[in-house]
N, C-alpha and C positions, 0 to 999 in steps of 0.2 A: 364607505359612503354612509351617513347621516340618515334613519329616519326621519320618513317624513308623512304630512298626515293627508292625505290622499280622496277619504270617503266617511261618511258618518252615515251608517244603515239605520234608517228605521223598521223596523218591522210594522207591518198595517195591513189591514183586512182589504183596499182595494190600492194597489201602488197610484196608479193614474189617479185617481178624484185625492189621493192625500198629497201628494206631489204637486197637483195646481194650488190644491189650500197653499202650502207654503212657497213655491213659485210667485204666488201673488201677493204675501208678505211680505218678500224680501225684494219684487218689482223685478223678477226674470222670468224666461220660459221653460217650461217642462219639456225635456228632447224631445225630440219628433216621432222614436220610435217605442213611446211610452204605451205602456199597456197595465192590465188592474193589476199583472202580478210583476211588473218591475218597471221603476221611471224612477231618472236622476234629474235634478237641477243643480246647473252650475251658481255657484256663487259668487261675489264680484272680487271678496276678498276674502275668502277663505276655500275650503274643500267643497266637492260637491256632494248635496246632500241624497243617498240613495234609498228610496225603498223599495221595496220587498214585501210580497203579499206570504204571508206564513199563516197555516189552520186554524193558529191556536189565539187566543181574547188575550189581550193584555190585562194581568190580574194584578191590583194593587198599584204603588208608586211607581213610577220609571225612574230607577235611578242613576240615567243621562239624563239632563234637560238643556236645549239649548236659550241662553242668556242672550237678549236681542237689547240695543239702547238705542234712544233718538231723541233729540232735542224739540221737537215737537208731538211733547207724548200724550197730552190728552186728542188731540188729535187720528195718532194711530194705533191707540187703545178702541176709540172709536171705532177706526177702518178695523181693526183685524176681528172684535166684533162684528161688523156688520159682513166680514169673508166667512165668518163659522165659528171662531173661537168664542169658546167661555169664560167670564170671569171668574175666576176663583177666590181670591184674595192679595187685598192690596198690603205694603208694609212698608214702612219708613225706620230704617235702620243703619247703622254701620254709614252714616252719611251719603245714604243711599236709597229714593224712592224709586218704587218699582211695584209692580202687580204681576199675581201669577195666572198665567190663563191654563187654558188645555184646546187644544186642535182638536179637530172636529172624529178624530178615533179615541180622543180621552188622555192624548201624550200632553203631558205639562212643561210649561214655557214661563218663561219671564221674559219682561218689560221692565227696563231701567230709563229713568229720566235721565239726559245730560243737562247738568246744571252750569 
């Protein structure tokens, strides 16, 4: 049987409140039986996303990031500012623009425009 990919854990200081941030990103709900120290959201097309509350501060870069795109990007650069996230830095490269934000624990993300 074939690997397969199932869960992407984040680790974050409260599960519940970083699992709506991104619930409400990607326009699903957080299960029902979420709490600060563990809440999944299912995704529409891919794995669901898990966190996980752990002691310890995210020190430095995280180096997972999840890569989001939409065809309406200035748009929901705007919205996912206005849910929490930060801008970081925008880039136009490799035939590809995009900006990198950070959610609202400091984990970094990208924004890709479909062109």
């Amino acid at each position: 049987m074939p690997v397969t990919l199932e869960n992407i854990a984040v680790d974050c200081a409260n599960a519940k409140r970083l699992a709506t941030f991104w619930a409400d990103v990607l326009s699903t709900e957080v299960d029902a039986e979420a709490n600060e120290f563990f809440a999944t959201i299912k995704t529409a097309a891919g794995p669901t996303l898990m966190f996980l509350q752990v002691p310890e501060p995210r020190n430095g870069k995280n180096r997972l990031h999840l890569d989001l795109a939409t065809s309406d990007w200035s748009t929901e650069v705007d919205r996912l500012v206005d849910l929490g996230a930060k801008r970081l830095d925008e880039h136009n490269e490799y035939g590809t623009h995009w900006i990198t934000l950070a959610d609202p624990e400091g984990n970094v993300f990208d924004l890709a425009e479909h062109r």
